[in-house]
C-alpha positions as CSV (number, residue, x, y, z in Angstrom):
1,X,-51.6,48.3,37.6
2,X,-52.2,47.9,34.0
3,X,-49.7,50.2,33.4
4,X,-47.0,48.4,35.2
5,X,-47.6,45.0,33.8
6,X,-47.4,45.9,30.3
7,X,-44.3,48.0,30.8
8,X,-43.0,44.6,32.6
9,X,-44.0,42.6,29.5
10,X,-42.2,44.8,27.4
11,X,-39.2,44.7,29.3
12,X,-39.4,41.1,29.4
13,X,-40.1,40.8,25.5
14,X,-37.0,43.6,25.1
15,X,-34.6,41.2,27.3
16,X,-35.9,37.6,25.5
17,X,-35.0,40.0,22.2
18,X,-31.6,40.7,23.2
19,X,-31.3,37.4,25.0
20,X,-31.7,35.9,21.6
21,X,-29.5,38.5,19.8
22,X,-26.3,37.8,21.8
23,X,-27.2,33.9,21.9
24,X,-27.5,34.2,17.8
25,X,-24.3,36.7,18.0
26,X,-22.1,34.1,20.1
27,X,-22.7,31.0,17.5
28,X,-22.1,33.2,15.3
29,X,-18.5,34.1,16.9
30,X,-17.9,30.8,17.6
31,X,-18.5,29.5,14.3
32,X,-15.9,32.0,13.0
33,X,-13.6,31.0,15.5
34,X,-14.1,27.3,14.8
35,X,-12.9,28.1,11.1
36,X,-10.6,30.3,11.6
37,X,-8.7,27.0,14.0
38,X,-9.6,25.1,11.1
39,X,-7.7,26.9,8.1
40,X,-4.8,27.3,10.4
41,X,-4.9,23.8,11.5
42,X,-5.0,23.0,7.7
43,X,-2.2,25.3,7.0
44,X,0.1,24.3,10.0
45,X,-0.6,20.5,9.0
46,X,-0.2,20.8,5.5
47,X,4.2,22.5,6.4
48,X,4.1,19.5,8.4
49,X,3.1,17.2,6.2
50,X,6.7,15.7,5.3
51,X,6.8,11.5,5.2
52,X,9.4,10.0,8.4
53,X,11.3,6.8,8.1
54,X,10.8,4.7,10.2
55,X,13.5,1.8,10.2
56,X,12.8,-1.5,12.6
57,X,15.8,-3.3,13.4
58,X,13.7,-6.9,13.4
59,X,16.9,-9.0,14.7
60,X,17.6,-6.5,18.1
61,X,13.8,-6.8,17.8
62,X,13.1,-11.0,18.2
63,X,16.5,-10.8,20.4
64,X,14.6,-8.4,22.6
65,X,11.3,-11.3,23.0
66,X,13.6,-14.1,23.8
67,X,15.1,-12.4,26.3
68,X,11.8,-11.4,27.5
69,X,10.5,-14.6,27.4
70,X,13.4,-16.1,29.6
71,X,13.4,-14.0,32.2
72,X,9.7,-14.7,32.6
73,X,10.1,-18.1,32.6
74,X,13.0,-18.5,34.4
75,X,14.6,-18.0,37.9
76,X,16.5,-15.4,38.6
77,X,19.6,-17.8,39.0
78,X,19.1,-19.6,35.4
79,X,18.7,-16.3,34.0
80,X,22.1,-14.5,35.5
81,X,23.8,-17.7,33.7
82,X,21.7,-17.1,30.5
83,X,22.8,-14.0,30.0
84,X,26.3,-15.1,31.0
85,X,26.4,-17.8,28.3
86,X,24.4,-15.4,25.7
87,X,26.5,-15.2,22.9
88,X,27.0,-11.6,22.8
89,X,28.3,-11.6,26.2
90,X,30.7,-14.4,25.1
91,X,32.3,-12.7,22.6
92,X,32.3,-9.6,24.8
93,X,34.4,-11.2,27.4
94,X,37.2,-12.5,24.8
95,X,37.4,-8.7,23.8
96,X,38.2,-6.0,26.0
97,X,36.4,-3.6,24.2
98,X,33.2,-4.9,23.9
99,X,30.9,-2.2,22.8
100,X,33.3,-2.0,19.6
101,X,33.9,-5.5,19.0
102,X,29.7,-5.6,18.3
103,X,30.2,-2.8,16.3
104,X,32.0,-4.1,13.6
105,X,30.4,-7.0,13.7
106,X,27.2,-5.6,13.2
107,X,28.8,-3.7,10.2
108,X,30.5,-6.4,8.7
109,X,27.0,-8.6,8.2
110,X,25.1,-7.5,5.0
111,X,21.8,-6.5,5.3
112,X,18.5,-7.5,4.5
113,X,15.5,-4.6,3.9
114,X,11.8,-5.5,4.4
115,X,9.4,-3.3,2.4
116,X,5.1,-4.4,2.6
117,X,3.2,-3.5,-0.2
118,X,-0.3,-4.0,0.3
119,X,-2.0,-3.0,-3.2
120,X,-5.6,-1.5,-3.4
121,X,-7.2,-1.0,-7.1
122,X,-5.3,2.2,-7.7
123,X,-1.9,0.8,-6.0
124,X,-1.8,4.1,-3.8
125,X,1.2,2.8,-2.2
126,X,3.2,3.4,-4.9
127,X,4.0,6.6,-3.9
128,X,5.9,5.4,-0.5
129,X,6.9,2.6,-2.5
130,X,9.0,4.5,-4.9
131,X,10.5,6.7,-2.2
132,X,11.3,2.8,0.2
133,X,13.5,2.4,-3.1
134,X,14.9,4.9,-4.0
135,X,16.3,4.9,0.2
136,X,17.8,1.6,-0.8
137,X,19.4,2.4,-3.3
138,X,21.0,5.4,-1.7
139,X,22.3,2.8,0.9
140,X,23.1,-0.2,-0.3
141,X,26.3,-2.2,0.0
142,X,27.4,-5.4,-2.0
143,X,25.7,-8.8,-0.9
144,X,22.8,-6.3,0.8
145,X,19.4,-7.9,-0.1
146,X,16.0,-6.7,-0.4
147,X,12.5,-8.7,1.0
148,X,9.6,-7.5,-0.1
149,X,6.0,-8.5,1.5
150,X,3.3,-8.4,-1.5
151,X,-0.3,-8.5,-0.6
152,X,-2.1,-7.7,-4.2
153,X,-5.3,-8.6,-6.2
154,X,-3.9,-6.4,-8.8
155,X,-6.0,-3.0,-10.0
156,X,-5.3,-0.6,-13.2
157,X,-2.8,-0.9,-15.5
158,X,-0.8,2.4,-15.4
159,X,-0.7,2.2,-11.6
160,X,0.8,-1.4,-11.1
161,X,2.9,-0.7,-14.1
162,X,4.9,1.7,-11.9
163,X,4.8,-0.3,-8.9
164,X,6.3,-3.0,-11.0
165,X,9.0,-0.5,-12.2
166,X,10.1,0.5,-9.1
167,X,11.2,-3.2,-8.1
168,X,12.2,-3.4,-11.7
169,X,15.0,-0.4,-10.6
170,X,16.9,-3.0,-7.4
171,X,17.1,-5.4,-10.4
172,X,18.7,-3.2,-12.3
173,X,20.8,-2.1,-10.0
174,X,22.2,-5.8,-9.2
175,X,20.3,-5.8,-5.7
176,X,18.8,-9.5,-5.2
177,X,15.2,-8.8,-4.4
178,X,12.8,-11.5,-2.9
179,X,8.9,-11.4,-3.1
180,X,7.0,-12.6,-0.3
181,X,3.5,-13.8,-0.7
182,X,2.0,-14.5,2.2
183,X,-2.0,-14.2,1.3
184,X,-2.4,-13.1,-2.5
185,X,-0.6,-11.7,-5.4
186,X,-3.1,-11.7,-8.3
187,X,-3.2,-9.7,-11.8
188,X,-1.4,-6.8,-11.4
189,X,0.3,-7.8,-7.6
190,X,2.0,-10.9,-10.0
191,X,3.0,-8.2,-12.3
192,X,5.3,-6.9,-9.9
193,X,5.8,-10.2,-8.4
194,X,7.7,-11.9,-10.8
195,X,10.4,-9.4,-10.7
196,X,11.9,-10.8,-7.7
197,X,14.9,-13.0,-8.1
198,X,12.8,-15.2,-6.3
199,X,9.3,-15.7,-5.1
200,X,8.0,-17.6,-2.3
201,X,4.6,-18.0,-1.3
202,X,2.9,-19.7,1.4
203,X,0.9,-23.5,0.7
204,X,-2.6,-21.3,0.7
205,X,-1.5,-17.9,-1.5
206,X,-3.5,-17.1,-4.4
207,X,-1.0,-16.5,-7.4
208,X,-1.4,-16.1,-11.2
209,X,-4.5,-14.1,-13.0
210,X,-2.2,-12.7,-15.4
211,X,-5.3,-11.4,-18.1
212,X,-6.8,-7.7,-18.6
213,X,-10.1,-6.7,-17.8
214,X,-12.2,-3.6,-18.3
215,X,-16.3,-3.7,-17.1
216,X,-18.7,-0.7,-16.8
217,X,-22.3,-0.6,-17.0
218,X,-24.0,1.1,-20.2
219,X,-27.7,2.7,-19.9
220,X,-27.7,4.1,-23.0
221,X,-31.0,1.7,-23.9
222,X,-32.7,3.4,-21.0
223,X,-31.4,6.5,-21.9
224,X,-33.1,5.7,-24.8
225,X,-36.3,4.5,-23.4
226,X,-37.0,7.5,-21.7
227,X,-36.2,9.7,-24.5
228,X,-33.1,11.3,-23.0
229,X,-30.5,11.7,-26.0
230,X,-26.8,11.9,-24.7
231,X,-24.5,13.3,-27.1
232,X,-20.4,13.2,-27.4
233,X,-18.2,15.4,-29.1
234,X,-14.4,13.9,-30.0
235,X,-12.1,14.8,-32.0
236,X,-9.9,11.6,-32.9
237,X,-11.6,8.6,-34.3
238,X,-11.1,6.2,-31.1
239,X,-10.9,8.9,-28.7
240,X,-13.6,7.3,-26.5
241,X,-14.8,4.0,-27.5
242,X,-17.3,2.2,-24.7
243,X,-18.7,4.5,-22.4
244,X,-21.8,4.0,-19.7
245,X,-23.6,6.7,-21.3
246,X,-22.7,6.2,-25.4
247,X,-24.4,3.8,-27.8
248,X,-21.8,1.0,-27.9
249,X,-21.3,-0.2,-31.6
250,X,-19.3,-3.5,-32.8
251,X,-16.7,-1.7,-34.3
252,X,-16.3,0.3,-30.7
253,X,-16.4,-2.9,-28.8
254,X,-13.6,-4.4,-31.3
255,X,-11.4,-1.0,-31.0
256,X,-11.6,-2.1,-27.2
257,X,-10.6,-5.2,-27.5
258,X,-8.2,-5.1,-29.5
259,X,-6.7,-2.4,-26.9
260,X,-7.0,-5.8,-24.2
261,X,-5.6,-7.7,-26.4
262,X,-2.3,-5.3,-26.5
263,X,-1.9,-4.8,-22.9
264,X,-2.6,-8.7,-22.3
265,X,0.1,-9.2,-24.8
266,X,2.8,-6.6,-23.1
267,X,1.7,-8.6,-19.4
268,X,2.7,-11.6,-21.2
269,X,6.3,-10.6,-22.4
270,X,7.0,-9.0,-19.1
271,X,6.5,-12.0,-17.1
272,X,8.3,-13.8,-19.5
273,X,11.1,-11.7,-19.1
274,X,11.7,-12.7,-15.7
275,X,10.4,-16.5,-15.3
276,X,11.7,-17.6,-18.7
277,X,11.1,-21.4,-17.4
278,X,7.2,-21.2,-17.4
279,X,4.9,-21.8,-20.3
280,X,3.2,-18.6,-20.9
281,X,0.0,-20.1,-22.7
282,X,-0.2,-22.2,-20.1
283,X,-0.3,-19.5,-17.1
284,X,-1.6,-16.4,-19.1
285,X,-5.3,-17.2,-19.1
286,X,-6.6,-15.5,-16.0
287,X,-6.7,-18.0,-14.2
288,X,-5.6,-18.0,-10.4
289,X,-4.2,-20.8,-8.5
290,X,-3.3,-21.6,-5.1
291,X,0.4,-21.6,-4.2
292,X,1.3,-25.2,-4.4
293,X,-0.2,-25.2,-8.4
294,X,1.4,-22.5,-9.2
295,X,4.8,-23.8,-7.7
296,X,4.4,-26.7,-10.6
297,X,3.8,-24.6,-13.3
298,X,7.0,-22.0,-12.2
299,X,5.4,-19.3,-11.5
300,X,7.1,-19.4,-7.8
301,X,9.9,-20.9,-6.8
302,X,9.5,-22.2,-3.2
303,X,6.4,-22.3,-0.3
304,X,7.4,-20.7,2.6
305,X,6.1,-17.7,4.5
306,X,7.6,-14.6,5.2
307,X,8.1,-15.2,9.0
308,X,10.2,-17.8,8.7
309,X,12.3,-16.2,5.2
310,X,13.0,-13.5,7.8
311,X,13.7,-15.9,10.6
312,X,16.3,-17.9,8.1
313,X,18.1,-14.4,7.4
314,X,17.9,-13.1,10.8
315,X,21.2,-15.3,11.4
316,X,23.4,-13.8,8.5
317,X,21.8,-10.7,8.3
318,X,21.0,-7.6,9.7
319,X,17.7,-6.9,8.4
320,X,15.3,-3.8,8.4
321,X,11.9,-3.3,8.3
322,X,11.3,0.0,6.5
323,X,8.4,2.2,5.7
324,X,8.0,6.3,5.4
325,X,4.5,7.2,7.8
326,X,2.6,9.8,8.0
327,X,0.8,10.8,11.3
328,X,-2.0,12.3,10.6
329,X,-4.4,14.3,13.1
330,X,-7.9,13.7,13.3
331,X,-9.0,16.8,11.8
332,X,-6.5,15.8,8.5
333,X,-8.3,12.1,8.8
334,X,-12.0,13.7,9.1
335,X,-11.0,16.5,5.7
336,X,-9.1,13.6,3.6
337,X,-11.4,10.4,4.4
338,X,-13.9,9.5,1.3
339,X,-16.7,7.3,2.1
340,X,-16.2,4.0,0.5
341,X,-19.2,3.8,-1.8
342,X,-18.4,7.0,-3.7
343,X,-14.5,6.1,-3.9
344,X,-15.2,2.7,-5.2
345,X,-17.9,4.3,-8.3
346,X,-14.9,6.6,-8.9
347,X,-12.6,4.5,-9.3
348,X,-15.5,2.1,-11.5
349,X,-16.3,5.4,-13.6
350,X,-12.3,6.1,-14.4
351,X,-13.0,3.9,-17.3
352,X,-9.6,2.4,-16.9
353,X,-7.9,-1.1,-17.6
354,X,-7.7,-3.5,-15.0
355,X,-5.0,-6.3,-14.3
């Protein structure tokens, strides 16, 4: 009896052993699996990973909600003579061909395109940005316009500098641009505001804060305090000037400024450039002003929202909303996503210069 219950306790024991094994052997499989999905999920995303346009026809689009609209609200007998008296059927009854006659008319209006820009600190729409322009000017026609919707507190230098260049290339290229601010366009957003041909803003938009900033914090004292030496090897006088780390001397912290003072003075002659009529010393102080200031002191030329700037050129227009998207899965999302704390200390730590 013995006999048979220890010889059933080892089979027991033997089978919870390989029990465990296989349990321990199929994570294992899985978990190779899972990775294996993973790279090729990577891989098949990343040959897939090309930008589409996506082009919004915004007068078919408001055509589409008044049409809507009446047939919601109306009978069915008010609506038949709607649409009989809707212009497009009127013109198609004094022309036999009717699907060609709003063809060419369609062709013959010039067009408006509607770019958004809505700037972060590094301006990481830039990218699309230059791409939205380049599009443009592949397509153009004479009397074509360009509208673009600027949300901006401004961010580093280098950045906004090319966002401003890329509006800087429909000027050049004799394409009357318009900036729309509906909310804010501060710093670096006005860099690239006052390119426009025109800038409108809405009664309540922040506008202005044309100055230069740079701000980190320095420890070096409690570096210091805690005898931890920190040591920096350059070769180049003003290589590195104020760091968080570094002893910061005067004749560092002048170097610096001096650099402000540089890139304050090149903001200066680039707004000037484009809004000749305002009185730089007057508007580049940093200071930011709400739309209706700033209309008085020129650095807009007109209150008035986007909505209704679209809904003026939706009669002599055909205008386009256009943007390039990228639909990414939610394995691409999960890989690319950084939390916000450690993006905003990298971007504080890149030791840059703000507008």
């Amino acid at each position: 009896m013995e006999k048979l219950k220890s010889s059933l306790l080892w089979m027991l024991e033997s089978l919870s052993d390989i029990a465990e094994f296989g349990f321990k052997a199929l994570i294992v499989v899985i978990s190779f699996a899972l990775c294996v999905l993973i790279v090729k999920k990577l891989r098949s995303s990343e040959k897939s990973n090309k930008k589409k346009l996506k082009v919004e026809n915004l007068k078919k689009q408001y055509e589409k909600y008044s049409q809507e609209f009446y047939q919601k609200t109306m009978d069915k007998k008010e609506f038949k003579n709607y649409l009989k008296d809707s212009p497009n059927k009127k013109k198609s009854r004094e022309n036999k061909d009717k699907k060609s006659d709003i063809k060419n008319e369609t062709k013959k209006l010039p067009s408006l395109f509607v770019l958004s820009f809505e700037g972060d600190i590094m301006a990481s729409e830039v990218n699309n940005l230059r791409e939205e322009v380049s599009i443009i000017l592949n397509i153009a026609k004479p009397k074509d316009e360009v509208a673009v919707l600027l949300e901006s507190r401004g961010g580093s230098v280098p950045h906004y500098g090319l966002a401003a260049n890329q509006l800087q290339r429909l000027r050049e290229n004799n394409i009357p641009l318009t900036i729309c601010v509906d909310k804010v366009a501060g710093s670096g957003g006005y860099l690239m505001a006052c390119v426009g041909n025109q800038v409108l803003a809405s009664p309540f938009a922040f506008i202005g804060s044309i100055g230069v900033l740079m701000g980190l914090p320095n420890i070096h004292e409690f570096l210091k305090k805690h005898n931890i030496s920190y040591e920096e090897f350059t070769a180049g006088k003003y290589k590195r000037t104020v760091t968080p780390l570094g002893q910061i001397t005067e004749e560092k912290r002048q170097k610096l400024q001096e650099q402000l003072e540089l890139v304050h003075q090149q903001f200066k002659n680039f707004v000037q450039k484009y809004r000749k009529q305002i009185d730089l010393e007057e508007v580049a102080t940093g200071e930011t002003w709400l739309a209706e200031t700033a209309l008085q002191k020129s650095l807009v030329d007109k209150l008035q929202c986007s909505d209704d700037y679209i809904l003026e050129k939706i009669k002599t227009h055909n205008v386009y909303k256009i943007s390039l998207t990228h639909s990414q899965s939610f394995l691409e999302k999960l890989m690319n996503k950084k939390p916000i704390l450690k993006q905003s200390l990298e971007e504080f730590f890149q030791k840059d210069l703000f507008f």
